[in-house]
N, C-alpha and C positions, 0 to 999 in steps of 0.2 A: 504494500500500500504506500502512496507517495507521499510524502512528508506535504504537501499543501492539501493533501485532501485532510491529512490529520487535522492539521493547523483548524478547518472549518470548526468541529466541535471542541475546541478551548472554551473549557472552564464549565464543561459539563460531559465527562469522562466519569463523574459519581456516577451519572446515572445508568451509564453503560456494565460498571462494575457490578451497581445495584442488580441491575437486569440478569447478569449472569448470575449473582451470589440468590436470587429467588429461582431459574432454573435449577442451580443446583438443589436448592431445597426441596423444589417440587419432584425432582428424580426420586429423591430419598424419603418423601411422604406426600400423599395427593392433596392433604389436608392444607399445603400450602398454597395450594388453587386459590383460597381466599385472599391472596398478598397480590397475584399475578395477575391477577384480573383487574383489580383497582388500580395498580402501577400500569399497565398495559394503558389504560385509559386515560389515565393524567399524563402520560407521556405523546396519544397519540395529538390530545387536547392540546398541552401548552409546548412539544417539543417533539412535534409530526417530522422534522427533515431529523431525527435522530433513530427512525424505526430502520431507515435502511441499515446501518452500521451496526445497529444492535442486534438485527436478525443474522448480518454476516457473522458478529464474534461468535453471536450463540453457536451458528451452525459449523464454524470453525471447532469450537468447543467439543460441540457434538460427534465429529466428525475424530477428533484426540481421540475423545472415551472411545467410541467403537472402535476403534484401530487399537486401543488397549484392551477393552475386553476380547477383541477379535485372534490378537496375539497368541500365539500357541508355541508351545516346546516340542516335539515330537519325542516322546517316549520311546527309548533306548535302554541297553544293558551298560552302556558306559558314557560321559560325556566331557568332552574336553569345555573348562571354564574355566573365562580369566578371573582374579581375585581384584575386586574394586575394592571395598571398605570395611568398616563394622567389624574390624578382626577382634573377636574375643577367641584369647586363648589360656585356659585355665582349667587343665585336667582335661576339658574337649575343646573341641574347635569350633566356632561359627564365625562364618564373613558371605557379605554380599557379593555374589558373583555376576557373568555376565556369560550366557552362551548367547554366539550371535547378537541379536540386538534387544535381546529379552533379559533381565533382571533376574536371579535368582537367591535364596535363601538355602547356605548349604551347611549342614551339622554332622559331626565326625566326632566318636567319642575315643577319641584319641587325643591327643596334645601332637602337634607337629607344629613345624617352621616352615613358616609362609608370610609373603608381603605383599603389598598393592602390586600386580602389574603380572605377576606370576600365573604362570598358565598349567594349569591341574588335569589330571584324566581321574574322573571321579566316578566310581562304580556303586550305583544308589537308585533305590525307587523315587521316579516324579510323584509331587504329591501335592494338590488343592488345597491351602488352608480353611475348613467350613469356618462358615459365618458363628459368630458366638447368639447363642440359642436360649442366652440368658439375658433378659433387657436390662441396659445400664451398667452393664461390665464387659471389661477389655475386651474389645473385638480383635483379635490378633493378626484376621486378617484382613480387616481398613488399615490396619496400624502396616499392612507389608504392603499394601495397593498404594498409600501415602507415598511409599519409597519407589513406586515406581513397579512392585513385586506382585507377582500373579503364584510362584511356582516356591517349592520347596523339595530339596533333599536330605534326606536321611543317609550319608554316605555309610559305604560297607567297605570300602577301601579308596585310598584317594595317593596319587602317584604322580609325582615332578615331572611336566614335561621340557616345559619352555620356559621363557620370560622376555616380559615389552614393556613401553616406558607407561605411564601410568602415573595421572597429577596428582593421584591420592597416595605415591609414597612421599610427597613433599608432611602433611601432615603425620604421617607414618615417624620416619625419621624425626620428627619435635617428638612426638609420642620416647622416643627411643633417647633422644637428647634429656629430655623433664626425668624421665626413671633412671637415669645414671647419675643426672649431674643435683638433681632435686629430691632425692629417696624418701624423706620426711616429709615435705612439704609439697609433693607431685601433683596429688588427686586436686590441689586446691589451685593449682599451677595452670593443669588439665582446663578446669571448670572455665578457668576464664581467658585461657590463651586458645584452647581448641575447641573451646563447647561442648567440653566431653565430663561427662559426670559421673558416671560411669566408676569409678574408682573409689571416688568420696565414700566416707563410713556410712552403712545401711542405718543408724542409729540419728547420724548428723542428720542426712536426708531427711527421714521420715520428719524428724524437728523441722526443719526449714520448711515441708511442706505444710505439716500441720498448721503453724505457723501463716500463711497462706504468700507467704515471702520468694517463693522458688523461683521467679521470675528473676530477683536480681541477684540468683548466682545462675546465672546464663549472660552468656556473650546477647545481648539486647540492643536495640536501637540505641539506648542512651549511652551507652558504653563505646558504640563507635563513633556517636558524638564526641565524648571527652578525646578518644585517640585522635579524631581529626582537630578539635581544639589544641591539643599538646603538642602535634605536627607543623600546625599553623604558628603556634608560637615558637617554636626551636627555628623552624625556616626561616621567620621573620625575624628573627634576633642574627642570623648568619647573613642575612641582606641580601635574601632568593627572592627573584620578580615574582610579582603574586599571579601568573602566567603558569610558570614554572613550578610551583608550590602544589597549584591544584592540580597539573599533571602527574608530580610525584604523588599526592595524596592519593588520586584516583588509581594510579598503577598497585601502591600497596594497598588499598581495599579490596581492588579485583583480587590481589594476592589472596587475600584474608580472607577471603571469599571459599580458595583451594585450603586453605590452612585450617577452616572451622569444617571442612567435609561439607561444604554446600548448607550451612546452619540456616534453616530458615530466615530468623531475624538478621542474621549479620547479611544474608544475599539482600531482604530486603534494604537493609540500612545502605548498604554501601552502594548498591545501584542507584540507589536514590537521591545519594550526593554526587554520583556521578551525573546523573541526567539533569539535577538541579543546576551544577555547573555549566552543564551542555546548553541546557533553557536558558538562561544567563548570558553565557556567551555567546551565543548566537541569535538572541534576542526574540526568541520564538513566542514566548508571554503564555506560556502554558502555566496552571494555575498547582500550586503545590499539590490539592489533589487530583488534580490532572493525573499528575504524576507518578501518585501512589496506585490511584484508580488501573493505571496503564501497566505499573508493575505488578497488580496483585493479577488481571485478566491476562498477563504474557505465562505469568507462573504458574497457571489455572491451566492454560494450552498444551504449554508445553509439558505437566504431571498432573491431568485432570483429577487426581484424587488425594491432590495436595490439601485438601483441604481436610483432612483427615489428622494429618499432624498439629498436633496441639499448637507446638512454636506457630507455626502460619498464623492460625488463628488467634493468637494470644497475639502476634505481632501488629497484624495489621487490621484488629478492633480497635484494640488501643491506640494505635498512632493513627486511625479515620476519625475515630471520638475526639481527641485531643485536639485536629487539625477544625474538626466541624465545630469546636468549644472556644475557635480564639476568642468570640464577641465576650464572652464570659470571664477568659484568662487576660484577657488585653486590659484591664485595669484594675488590675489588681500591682500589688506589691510583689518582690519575687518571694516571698516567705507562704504568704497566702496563695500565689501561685502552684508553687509546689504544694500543697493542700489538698490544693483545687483538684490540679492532675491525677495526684492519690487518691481521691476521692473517687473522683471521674473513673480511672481505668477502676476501682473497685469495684463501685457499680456494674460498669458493663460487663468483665468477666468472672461476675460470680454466677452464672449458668455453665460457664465450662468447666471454671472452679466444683463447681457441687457434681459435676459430671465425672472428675478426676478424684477427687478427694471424698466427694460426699458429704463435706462438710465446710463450712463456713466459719473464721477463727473471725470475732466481732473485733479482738484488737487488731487485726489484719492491718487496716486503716492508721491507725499510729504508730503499730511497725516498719510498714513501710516506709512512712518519711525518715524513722530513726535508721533504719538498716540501707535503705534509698544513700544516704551520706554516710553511714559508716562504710558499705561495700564501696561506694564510688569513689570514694576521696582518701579510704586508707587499701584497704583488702584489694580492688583492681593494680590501684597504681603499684601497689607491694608484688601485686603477682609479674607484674613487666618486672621490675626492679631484677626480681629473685630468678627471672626466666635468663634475661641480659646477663647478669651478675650473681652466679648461683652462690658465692659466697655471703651474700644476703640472706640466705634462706632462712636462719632464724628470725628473722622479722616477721615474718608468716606464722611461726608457731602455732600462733593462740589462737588461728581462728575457728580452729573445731572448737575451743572451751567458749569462746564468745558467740557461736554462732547457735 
């Protein structure tokens, strides 16, 4: 599509996203017929040159999902796969693989040595993960369609063939770097350099979630905020043309992009200051949610069932709420600002909240401005410090007993 047909609908891309995010809902219950139909109406009423563009994305959309549910593996007694991500290895093996251009799920209880990029002959039954048959608990398999996953293996033998390059051993290797050089202090290192949680004590967790705070030990929007704050000001103290600075910035976000394994909120974050820069400099006048609107419907295309993963959707409510709340946050103070926002994202993701946990922690709301500045201002900037400078790493200590 050409960049001047885009250019026509500035500064009404909400509603385009709208349109898709009520498709999706009505795929997944009929009951939402009641939202489609009134939207359908008020869009033909006050924004009729907006149906042709929204019938295309839809049927762009439409057109992903069947080409993914349509996808198949062809069942074999043996299958050569490369190793992309997700490597848990501890007493057995699991990591995301790739036959051909389909995604798969492969488990080996064995413990063996394997990396991103490595190419396996894996001897195992295909296998459907069913739908969970119990309402309001973990569907295991929307949680592997999220990732792109249709298929799983149970290997019975799995054997070395080859190896190819592969941008998932770039986070591999940090993985490999934090457990040598950070041994004490890694899982908490992990949490906010790679977006991997993964490590952190099952004790600590469970607190943080209850808690209802899990959001800000994740790599999140506001976190790549501060890193591109901190970039801007180290450049600008060196006397780099502010040209040059956004270039650099933009190149390490796309990084950090490979480095968090594709983390939801950070692809959202970092695309997002890239095309705002783009907007910007080339004066296009697309409206910030323009922008978001364009990034959550490209992310939707291109893994139609993205919408499954909590991060998406923790990411980009909060940051549409926030952005549809400036008349609200724009005079205020920055004290009651920050309030405000805490407030706000509380509100709106206590339905996925009560989905995930079950439960609602009512001081949630004044944790999170307390732990909101404690994680930002001591615990992130300590985990770069200790990553750069592992002789740091007592600095970190405490924060499983404070957390």
């Amino acid at each position: 599509m050409k960049l001047k047909t885009l250019l026509l609908y500035r500064n009404r891309y909400l509603y385009i996203a709208l349109s898709l995010t009520v498709l999706i809902l009505v795929l997944n219950s009929f009951l939402y017929l009641v939202i489609l139909f009134p939207l359908g109406f008020y869009l033909y009423q006050n924004h009729s040159d907006l149906i042709k563009i929204i019938v295309f994305v839809l049927v762009i959309y439409l057109v992903s999902l069947l080409l993914f549910n349509s996808s198949e593996i062809v069942a074999q007694d043996t299958y050569k796969i490369k190793v992309i991500d997700d490597l848990k290895i501890d007493e057995y093996t699991s990591f995301k693989g790739k036959i051909n251009s389909n995604y798969i799920k492969v488990y080996f209880d064995e413990e063996i040595s394997i990396k991103p990029g490595d190419i396996l002959v894996v001897k195992g039954e295909l296998e459907t993960p069913s739908k969970s048959t119990i309402p309001n608990t973990f569907d295991y398999n929307n949680y592997l369609k999220s990732q792109g996953i249709k298929h799983t293996i149970f290997a019975k033998d799995v054997q070395y063939n080859s190896s190819s390059f592969s941008l998932y051993i770039i986070p591999y290797y940090i993985e490999k770097y934090i457990n040598k050089y950070l041994p004490m202090s890694g899982d908490y290192v992990k949490t906010f350099i790679l977006a991997d949680k993964t490590d952190v004590n099952t004790e600590v967790k469970d607190q943080i979630n209850e808690t209802g705070i899990s959001h800000l030990f994740a790599v999140s929007g506001l976190h790549i905020a501060m890193i591109v704050v901190a970039l801007e000001f180290i450049f600008k103290k060196i006397n780099i043309k502010k040209t040059n600075i956004e270039n650099t910035i933009m190149a390490i976000l796309l990084t950090y992009i490979v480095v968090t394994s594709f983390s939801p909120s950070v692809t959202r974050a970092s695309i997002m200051y890239v095309l705002l820069v783009m907007n910007k400099r080339f004066k296009l006048e697309f409206s910030t949610l323009d922008i978001l609107s364009i990034i959550m419907i490209s992310l939707l295309i291109f893994r139609p069932y993205y919408y499954f993963n909590t991060g998406f959707l923790l990411s980009f409510l909060v940051t549409f709420t926030i952005l549809l709340s400036k008349n609200i946050l724009g005079n205020n103070t920055k004290i009651n600002q920050l309030f405000l926002i805490s407030f706000i994202a509380f509100l709106v993701t206590i339905p996925i909240i009560l989905k995930i946990n079950y439960q609602i922690n009512l001081l949630t709301l004044v944790l999170n401005i307390i732990f909101l500045m404690y994680v930002s201002y001591i615990v992130l900037p300590l985990s770069y410090i200790a990553f750069f400078f592992p002789f740091f790493e007592k600095l970190i200590l405490k924060v499983p007993e404070i957390a």
